[in-house]
N, C-alpha and C positions, 0 to 999 in steps of 0.2 A: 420662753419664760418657764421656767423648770419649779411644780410645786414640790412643798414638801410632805412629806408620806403625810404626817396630819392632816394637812388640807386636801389631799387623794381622796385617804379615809371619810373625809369628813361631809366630800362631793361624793364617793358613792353612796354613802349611807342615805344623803338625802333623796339620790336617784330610786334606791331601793327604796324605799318607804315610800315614795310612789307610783313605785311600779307596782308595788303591794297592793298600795289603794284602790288602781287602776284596774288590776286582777280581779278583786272583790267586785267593782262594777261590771266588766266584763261576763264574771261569773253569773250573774243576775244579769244578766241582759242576753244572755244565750243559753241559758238553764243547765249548764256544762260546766265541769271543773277546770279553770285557764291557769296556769303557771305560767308565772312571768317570770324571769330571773336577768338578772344583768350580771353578768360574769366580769365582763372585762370594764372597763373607764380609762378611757384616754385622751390626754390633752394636745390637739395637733390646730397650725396653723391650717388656713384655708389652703392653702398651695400643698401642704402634707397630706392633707386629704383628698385635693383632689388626687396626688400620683399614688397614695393609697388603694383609691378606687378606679386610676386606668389599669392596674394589674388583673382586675374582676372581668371574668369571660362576656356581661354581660353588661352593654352602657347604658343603658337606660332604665329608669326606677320611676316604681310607684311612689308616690310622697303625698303626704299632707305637712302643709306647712302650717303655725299657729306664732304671730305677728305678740311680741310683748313689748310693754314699754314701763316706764316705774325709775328707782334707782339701778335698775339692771335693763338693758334694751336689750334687743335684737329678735332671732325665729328660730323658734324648736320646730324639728321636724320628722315626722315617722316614717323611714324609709323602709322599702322590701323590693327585692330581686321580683320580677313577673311571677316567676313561678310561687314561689310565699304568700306573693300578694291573691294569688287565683284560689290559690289552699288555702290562704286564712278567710278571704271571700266564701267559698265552699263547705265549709265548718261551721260559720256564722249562720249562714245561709240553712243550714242542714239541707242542703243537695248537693248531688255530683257535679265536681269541677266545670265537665262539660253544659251542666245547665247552667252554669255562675257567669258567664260569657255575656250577662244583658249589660251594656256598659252602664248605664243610669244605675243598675241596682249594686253592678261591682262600686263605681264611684262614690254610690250615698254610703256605702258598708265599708267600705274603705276609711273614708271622710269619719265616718261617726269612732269607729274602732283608732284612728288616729287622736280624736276629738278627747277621747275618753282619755289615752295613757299620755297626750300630751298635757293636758290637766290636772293629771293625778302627779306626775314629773315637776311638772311648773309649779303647779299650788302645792306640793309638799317644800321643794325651795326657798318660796316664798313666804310661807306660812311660818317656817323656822326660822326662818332668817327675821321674821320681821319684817320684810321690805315688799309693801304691796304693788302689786302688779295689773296692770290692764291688760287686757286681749284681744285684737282681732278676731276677727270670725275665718276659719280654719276653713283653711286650701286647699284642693287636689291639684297635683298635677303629676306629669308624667314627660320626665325629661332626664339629659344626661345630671353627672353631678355637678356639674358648673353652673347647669341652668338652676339647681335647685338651689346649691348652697350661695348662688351669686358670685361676685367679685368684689375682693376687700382685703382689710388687714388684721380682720379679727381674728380672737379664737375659737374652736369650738371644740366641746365637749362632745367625744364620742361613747356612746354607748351600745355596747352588742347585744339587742337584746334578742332571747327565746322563747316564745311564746309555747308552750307543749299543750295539746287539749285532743282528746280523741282520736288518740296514740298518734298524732302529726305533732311533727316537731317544723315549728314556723319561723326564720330567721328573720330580722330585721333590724332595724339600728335608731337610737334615738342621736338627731345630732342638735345641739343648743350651741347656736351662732351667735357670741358676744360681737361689741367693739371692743377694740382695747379695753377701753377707759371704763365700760361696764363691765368686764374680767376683772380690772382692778380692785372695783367697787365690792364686787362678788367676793374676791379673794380677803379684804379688808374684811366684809359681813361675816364670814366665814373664821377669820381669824377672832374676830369679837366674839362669836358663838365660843370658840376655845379658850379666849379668854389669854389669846396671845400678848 
């Protein structure tokens, strides 16, 4: 389902605006300067994704998942390679990688650091759009991408995003798993916003 550069535009901007958000909390919550930036936005079926990510040298990811529902359903989710995930753990943390190893404290740092830019993503969306949203309570896990993203016929919204803070530069990716029929819905809000 091919958008048009307007509604590209008009999905990153709202991505950015809350990754901004999300920065800002960040920043105050680890007393450090965090740049967030999303460079890239793209719109891939589930099955594009996953062969997207069999090409990646490493199958398995850190994730927190965050469960929406509203006139838009489905699950944002903050993914990072091991290695991103132990560095952004270790920054947070303010200790070395090798002390960041306690899984209870990677997990809860993880969870919270998800918790935060899924929120700030989600609730800028929605807050412009107009279309209020519920939430689950955000998930860790740690599986291939199939386990993460499930199986289905949805779309999802990729975003690459970079976390930089204490000259580490931290990869990771936000994805927002529609159904169809709430991409539709999205894509309608979106068009109303322009005034399509």
């Amino acid at each position: 389902m091919p958008l048009s550069p307007l509604q590209l535009d008009i999905l990153q901007e709202l991505i950015n605006i809350g990754v901004g958000r999300a920065a800002g909390m960040l920043n105050q919550m680890v007393n450090t300067h965090i740049q967030l930036q999303v460079p890239v936005l793209r719109v891939l079926t589930q099955t594009q994704l996953g062969e997207l990510y069999a090409e990646r040298p490493t199958s398995v990811f850190s994730a927190v998942q965050l469960g929406f529902t509203g006139e838009f359903a489905g699950v944002s989710a903050l993914i990072f390679p091991p290695e991103s995930a132990s560095k952004l753990v270790a920054v947070v943390l303010g200790k070395d990688e090798a002390l960041s190893d306690d899984e209870a404290m990677r997990r809860g740092t993880l969870q919270e650091v998800g918790n935060i830019v899924l929120n700030g993503v989600m609730g800028s969306i929605a807050n412009i759009l107009r279309e209020p949203l519920r939430y689950s309570p955000p998930d860790f896990i740690e599986d291939d991408i199939s386990g993460i993203i499930g199986q289905g016929t949805g779309m999802i919204l990729v975003a690459r995003t970079q976390f930089s803070m204490k000259d580490h530069l931290i990869e990771g990716e936000v994805l927002i798993i529609f159904s169809l029929s709430s991409f539709d819905s999205l894509l309608a809000a979106i068009d109303a916003l322009a005034g399509a």
